[in-house]
MARTIZA-651364 format. One record per residue (C-alpha): residue in three letters; x, y, z. Coordinates in steps of 0.02 Angstrom, whole numbers, plus 50000, padded with zeros to 5 digits. Layout:
N
<aa->ALA&u->X&v->Y&w->Z>
...
// end
This chain:
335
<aa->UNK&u->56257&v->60183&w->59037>
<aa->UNK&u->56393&v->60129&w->58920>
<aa->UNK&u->56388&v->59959&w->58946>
<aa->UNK&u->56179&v->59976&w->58942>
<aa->UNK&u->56225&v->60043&w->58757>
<aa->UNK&u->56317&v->59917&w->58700>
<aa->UNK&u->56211&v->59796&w->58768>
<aa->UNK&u->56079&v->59866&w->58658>
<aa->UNK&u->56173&v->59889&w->58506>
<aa->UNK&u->56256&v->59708&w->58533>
<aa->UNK&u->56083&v->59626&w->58556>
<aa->UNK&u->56002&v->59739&w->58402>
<aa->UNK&u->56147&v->59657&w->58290>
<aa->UNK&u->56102&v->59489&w->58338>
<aa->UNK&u->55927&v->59521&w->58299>
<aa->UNK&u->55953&v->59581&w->58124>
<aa->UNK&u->56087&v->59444&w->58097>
<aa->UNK&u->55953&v->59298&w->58151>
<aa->UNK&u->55824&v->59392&w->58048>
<aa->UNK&u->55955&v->59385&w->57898>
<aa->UNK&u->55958&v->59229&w->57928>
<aa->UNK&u->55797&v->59173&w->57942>
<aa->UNK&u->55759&v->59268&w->57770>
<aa->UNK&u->55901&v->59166&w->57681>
<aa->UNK&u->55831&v->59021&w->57746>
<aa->UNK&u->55682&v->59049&w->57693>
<aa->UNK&u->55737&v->59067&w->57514>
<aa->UNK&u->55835&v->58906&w->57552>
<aa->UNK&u->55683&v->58835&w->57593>
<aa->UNK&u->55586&v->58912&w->57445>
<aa->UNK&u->55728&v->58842&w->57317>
<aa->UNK&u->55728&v->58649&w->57373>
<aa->UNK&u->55548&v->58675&w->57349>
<aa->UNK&u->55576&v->58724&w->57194>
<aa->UNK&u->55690&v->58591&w->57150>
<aa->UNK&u->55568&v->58467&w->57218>
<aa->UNK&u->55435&v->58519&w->57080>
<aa->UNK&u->55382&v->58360&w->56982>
<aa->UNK&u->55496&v->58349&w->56839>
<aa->UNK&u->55381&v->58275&w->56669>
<aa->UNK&u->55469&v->58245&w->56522>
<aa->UNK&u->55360&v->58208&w->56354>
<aa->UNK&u->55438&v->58156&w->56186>
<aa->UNK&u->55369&v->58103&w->56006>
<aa->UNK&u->55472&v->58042&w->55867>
<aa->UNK&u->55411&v->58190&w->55743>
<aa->UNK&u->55268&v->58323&w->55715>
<aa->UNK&u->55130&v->58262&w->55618>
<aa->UNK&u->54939&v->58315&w->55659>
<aa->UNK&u->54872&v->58140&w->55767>
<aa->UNK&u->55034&v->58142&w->55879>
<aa->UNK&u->55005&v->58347&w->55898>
<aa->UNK&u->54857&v->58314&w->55938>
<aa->UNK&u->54890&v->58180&w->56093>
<aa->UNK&u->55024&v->58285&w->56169>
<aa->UNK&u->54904&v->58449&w->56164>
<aa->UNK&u->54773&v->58344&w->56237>
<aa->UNK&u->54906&v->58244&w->56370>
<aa->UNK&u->54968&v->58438&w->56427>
<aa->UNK&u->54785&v->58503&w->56433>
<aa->UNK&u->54730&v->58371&w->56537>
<aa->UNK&u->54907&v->58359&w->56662>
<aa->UNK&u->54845&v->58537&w->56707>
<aa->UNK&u->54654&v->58469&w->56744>
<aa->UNK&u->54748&v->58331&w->56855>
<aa->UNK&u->54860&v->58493&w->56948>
<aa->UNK&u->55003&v->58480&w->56835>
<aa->UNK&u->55055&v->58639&w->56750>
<aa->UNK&u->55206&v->58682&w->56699>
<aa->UNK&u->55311&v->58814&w->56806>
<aa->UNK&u->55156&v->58837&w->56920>
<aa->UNK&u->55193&v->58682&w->57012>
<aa->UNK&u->55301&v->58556&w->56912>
<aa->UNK&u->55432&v->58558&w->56761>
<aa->UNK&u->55377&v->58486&w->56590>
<aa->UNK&u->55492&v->58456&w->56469>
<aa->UNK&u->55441&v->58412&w->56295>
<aa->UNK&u->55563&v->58354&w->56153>
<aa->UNK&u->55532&v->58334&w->55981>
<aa->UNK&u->55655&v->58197&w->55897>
<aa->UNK&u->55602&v->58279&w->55709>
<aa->UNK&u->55576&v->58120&w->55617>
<aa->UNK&u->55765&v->58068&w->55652>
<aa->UNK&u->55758&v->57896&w->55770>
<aa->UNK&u->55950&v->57913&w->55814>
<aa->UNK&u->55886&v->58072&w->55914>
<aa->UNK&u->55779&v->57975&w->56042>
<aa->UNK&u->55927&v->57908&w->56139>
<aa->UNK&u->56009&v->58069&w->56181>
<aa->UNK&u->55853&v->58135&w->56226>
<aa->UNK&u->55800&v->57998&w->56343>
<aa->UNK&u->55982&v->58004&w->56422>
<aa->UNK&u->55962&v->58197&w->56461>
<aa->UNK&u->55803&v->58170&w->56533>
<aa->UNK&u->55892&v->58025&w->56653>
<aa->UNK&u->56007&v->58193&w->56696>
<aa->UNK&u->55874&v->58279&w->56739>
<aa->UNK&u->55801&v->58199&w->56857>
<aa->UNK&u->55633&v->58147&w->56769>
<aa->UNK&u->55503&v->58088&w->56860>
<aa->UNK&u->55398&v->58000&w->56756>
<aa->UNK&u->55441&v->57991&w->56535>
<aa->UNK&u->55276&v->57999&w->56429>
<aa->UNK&u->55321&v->57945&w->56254>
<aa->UNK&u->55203&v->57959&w->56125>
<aa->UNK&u->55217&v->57849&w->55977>
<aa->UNK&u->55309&v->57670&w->55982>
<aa->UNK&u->55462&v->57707&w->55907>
<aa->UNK&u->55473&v->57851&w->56074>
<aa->UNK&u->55425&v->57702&w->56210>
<aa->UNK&u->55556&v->57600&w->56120>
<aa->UNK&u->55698&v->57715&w->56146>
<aa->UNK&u->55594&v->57764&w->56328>
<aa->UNK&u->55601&v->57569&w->56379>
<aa->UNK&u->55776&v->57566&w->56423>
<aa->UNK&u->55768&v->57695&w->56548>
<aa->UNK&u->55613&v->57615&w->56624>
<aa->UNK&u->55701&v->57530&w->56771>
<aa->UNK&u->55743&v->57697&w->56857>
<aa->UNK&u->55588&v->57815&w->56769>
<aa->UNK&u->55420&v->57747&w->56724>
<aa->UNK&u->55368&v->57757&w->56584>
<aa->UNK&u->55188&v->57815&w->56518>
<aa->UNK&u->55161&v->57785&w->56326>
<aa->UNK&u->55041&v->57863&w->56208>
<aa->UNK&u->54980&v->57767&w->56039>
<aa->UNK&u->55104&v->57635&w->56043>
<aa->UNK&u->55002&v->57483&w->55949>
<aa->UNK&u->55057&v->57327&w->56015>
<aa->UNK&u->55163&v->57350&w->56169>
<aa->UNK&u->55159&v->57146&w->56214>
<aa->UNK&u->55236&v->57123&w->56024>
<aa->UNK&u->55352&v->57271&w->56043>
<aa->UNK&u->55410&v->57206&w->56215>
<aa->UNK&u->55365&v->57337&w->56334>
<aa->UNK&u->55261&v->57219&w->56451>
<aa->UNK&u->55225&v->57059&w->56462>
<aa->UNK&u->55032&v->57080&w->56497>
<aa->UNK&u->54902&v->57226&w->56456>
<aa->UNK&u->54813&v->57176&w->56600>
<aa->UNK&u->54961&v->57197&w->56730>
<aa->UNK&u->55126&v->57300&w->56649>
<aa->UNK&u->55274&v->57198&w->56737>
<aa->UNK&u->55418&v->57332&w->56650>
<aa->UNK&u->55387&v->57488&w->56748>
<aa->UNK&u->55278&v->57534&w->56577>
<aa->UNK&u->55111&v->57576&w->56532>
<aa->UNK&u->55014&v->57667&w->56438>
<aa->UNK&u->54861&v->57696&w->56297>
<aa->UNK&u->54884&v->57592&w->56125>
<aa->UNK&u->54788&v->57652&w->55965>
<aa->UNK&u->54785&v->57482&w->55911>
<aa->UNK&u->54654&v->57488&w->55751>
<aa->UNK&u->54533&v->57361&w->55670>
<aa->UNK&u->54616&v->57323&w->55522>
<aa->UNK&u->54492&v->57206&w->55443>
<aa->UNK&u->54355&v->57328&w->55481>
<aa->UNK&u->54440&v->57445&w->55369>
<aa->UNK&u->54445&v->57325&w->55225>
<aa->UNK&u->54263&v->57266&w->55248>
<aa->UNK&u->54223&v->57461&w->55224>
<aa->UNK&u->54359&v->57488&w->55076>
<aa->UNK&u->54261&v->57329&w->54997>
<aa->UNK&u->54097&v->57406&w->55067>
<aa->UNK&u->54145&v->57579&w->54969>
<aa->UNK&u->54238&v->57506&w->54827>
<aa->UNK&u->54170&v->57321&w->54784>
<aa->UNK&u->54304&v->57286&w->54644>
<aa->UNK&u->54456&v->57290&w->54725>
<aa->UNK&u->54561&v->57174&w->54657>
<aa->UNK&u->54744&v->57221&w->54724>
<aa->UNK&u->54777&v->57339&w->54883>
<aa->UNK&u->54926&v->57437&w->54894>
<aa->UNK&u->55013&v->57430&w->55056>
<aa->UNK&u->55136&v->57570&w->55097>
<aa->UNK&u->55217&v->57581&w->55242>
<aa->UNK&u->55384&v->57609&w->55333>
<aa->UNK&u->55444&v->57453&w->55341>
<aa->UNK&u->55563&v->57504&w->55520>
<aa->UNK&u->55418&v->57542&w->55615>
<aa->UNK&u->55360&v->57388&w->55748>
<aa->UNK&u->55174&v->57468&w->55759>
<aa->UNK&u->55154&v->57473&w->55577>
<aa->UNK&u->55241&v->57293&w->55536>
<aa->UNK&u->55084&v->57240&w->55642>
<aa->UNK&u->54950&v->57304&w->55556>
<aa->UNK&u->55011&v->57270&w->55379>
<aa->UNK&u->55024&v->57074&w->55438>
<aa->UNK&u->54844&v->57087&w->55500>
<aa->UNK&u->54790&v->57170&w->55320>
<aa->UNK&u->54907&v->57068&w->55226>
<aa->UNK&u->54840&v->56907&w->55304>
<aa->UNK&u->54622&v->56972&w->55282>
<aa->UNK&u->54656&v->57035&w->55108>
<aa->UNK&u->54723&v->56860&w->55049>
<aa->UNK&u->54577&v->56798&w->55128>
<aa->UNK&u->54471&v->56885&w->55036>
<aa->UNK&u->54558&v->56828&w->54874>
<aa->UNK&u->54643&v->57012&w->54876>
<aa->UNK&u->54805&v->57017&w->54804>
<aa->UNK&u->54922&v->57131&w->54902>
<aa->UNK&u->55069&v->57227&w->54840>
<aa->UNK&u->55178&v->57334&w->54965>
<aa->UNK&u->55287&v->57466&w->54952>
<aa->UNK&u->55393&v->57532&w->55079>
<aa->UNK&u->55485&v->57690&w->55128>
<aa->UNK&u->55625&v->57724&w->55276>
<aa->UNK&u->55596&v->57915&w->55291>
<aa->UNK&u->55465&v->58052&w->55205>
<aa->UNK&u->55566&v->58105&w->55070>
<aa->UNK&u->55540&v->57935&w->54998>
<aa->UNK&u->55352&v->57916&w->55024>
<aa->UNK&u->55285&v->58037&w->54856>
<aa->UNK&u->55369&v->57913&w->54731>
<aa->UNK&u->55315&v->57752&w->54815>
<aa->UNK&u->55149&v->57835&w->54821>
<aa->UNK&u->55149&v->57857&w->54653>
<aa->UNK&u->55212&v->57691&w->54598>
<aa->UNK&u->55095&v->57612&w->54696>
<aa->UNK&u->54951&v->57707&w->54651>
<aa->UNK&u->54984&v->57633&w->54463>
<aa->UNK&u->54981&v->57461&w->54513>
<aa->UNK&u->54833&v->57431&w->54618>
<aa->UNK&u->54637&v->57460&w->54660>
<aa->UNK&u->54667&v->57554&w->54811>
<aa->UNK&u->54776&v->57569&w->54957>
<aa->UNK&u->54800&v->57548&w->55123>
<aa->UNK&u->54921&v->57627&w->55263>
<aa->UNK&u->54918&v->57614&w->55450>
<aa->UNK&u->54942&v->57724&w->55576>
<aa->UNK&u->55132&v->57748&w->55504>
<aa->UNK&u->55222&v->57901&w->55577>
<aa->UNK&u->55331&v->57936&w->55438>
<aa->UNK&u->55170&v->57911&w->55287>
<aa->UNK&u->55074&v->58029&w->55422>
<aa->UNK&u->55199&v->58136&w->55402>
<aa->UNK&u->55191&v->58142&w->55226>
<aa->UNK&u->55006&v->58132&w->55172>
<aa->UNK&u->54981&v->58260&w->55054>
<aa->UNK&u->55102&v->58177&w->54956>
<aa->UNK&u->55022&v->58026&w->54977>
<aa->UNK&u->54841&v->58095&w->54921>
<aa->UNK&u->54935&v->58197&w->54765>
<aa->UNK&u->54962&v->58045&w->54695>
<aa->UNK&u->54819&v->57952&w->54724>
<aa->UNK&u->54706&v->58088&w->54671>
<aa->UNK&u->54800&v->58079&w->54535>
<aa->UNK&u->54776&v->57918&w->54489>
<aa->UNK&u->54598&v->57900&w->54548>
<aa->UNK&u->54632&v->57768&w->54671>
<aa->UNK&u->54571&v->57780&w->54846>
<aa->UNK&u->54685&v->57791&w->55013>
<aa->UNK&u->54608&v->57694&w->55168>
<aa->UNK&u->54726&v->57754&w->55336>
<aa->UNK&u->54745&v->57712&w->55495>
<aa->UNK&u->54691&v->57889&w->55601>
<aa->UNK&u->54584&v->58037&w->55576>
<aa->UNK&u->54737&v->58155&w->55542>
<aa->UNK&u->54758&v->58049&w->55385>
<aa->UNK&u->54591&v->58087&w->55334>
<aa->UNK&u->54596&v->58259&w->55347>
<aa->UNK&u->54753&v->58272&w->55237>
<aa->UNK&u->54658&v->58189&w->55106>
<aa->UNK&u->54639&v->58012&w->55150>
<aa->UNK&u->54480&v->57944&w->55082>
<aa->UNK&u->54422&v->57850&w->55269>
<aa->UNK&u->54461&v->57763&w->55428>
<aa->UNK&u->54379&v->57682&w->55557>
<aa->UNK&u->54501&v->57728&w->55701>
<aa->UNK&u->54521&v->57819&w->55861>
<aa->UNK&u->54513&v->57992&w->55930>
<aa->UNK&u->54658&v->58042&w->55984>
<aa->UNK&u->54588&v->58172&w->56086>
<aa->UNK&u->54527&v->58060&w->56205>
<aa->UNK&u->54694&v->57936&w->56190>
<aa->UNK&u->54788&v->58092&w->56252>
<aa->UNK&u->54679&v->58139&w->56395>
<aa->UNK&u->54665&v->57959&w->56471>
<aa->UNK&u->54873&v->57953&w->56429>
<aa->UNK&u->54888&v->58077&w->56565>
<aa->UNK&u->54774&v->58023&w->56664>
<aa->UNK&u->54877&v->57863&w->56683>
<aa->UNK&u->55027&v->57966&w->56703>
<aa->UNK&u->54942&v->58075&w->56852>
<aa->UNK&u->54906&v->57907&w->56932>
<aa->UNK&u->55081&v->57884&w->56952>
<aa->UNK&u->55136&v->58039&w->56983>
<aa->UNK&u->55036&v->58005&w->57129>
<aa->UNK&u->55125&v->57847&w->57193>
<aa->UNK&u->55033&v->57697&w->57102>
<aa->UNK&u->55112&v->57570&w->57067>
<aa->UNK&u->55108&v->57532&w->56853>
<aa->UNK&u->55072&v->57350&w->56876>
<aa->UNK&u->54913&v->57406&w->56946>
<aa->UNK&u->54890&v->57517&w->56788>
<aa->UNK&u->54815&v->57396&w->56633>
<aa->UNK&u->54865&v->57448&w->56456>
<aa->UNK&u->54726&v->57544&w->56391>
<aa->UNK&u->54669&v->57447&w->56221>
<aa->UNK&u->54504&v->57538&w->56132>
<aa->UNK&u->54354&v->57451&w->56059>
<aa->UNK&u->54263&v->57592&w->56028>
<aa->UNK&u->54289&v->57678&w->55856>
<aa->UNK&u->54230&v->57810&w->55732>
<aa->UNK&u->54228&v->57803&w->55544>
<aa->UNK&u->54302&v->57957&w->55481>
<aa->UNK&u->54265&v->58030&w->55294>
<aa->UNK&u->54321&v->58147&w->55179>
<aa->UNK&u->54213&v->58186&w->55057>
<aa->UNK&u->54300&v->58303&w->54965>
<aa->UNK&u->54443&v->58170&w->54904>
<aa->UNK&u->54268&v->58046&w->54871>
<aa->UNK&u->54207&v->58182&w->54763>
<aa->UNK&u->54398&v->58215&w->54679>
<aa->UNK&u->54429&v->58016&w->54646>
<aa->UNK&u->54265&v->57990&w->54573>
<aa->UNK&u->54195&v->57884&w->54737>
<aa->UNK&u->54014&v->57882&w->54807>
<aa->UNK&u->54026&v->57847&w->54983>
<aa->UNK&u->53844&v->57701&w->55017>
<aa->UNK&u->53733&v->57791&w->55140>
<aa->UNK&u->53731&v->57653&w->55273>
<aa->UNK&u->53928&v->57737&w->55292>
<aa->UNK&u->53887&v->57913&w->55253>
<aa->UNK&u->53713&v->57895&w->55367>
<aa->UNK&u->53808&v->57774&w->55510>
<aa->UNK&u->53773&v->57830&w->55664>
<aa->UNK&u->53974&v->57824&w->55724>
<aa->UNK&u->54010&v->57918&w->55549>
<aa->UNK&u->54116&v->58097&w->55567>
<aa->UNK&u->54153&v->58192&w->55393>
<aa->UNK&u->54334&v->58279&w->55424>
<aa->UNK&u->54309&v->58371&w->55259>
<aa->UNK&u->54172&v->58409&w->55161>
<aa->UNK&u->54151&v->58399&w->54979>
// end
């Protein structure tokens, strides 16, 4: 009977220590799980309205495509805050980490992203001219392990409709910074259709948005009306930039729809709304195990004029009705 006991209480204490067991390895199992979550990390170069507005729509449509984060994968966004020296370090801790895949939005982001590229891909947001900047060698087929959406714009359109709006400009104001790739290519484009169009062109440049109000102003003195791309750091700084153009009475043609709405006059550009969404599209694609040479570059031919009627009515402008009335015509802001 003694031994029967034992027996018992031996073969109960095996039980519970396999069952201990099994329960620890089961939370064994439940952390490398866990630690094999998809790991996204998404970085901009600063906050400004157009690149909000791509990463809300990139993280809004990652969740449509079964990405959310801590349900079943890890995103990790970083904000460099206008400071280009902060890309590095943040593209080297998200090499520590393990990243899967690196969206970048804005070029000066993909540029500090590219290095990287060889052992994370890369998926870029509103980078302009990626074959200029170096990221691939082809839209059609990315050969660098990077692809992505550009927000390349039609620069000559804009001028036609700046003419179109305002039929005696004489000089155009460029402002710009002059360290950013995506806006060096648009201001060659406008520099080389304004001179074209017997437009004399007079540029002023910036390095950060502390310096854009006074170029702003100085420019807005000099010339007809002025132009500025889809420039990060003038984004940034807009209602500085429409201060003292109101001001002056001299109306700002942009490069995006944020722009507008912070008191640009117009734009024919892109919605960056749908740029995001088709951003992360591309990015769930490889997620999923495409290869990005099979991924184009997504360029847009498609755009929208954007108005704001309110800094029409404040400059003295009357927008022609074939703009107001055009059937691709949005007014940001009304009068």
């Amino acid at each position: 009977m003694k031994r029967m006991i034992c027996f018992l209480l031996l073969t109960g204490l095996c039980i519970g220590l396999f069952t201990g067991c099994s329960q620890n390895g089961g939370a064994v199992s439940s952390g490398s799980e866990q630690a094999q979550k998809v790991k996204i990390g998404i970085a901009q170069i600063m906050e400004h309205p157009s690149l909000n507005t791509i990463r809300e729509s990139i993280l809004a449509e990652l969740k449509v495509q079964g990405y959310e984060d801590g349900v079943n994968c890890t995103i990790e966004y970083k904000n460099a805050q206008s400071n280009q020296s902060n890309l590095a370090p943040i593209m080297q801790a998200f090499k520590n980490n393990n990243m899967d895949i690196i969206i970048a939005i804005a070029t000066p982001t993909v540029a500090a992203a590219a290095p990287y590229a060889e052992d994370i891909p890369v998926v870029f947001a509103a980078c302009e001219n990626p074959v200029e900047s170096g990221f691939t060698s082809t839209l059609e087929k990315p050969d660098k392990n990077i692809t992505g959406t550009s927000d390349r714009i039609p620069v000559a359109s804009i001028i036609d409709m700046a003419l179109t709006i305002k039929p005696d400009i004489k000089t155009l104001g460029l402002l710009y910074n002059k360290g950013e790739s995506n806006s060096a290519s648009s201001i060659k484009t406008a520099k080389e259709y304004a001179l074209s169009k017997n437009i004399e062109v007079v540029e002023a440049t910036v390095t950060n948005t502390s310096e854009v109000q006074q170029a702003a102003r100085v420019l807005a003195s000099k010339v007809d009306a002025i132009f500025s791309p889809t420039d990060n750091t003038v984004a940034s700084a807009m209602p500085a930039v429409t201060a003292a153009a109101t001001e002056a009475k001299v109306p700002v043609f942009v490069g995006a729809d944020s722009m507008v709405n912070d008191g640009g006059l117009a734009t024919i550009g892109i919605n960056y709304t749908v740029l995001g969404k088709e951003t992360a599209q591309m990015a769930a694609e490889v997620l999923k195990g495409k290869d990005i040479s099979e991924i184009p570059v997504k360029e847009y031919d498609q755009f929208k004029t954007y108005l704001n009627l309110k800094t029409a009515k404040d400059i003295g402008i009357t927008i022609p009705e074939s703009i107001l009335n055009g059937s691709d015509t949005e007014i940001l802001v009304q009068e």
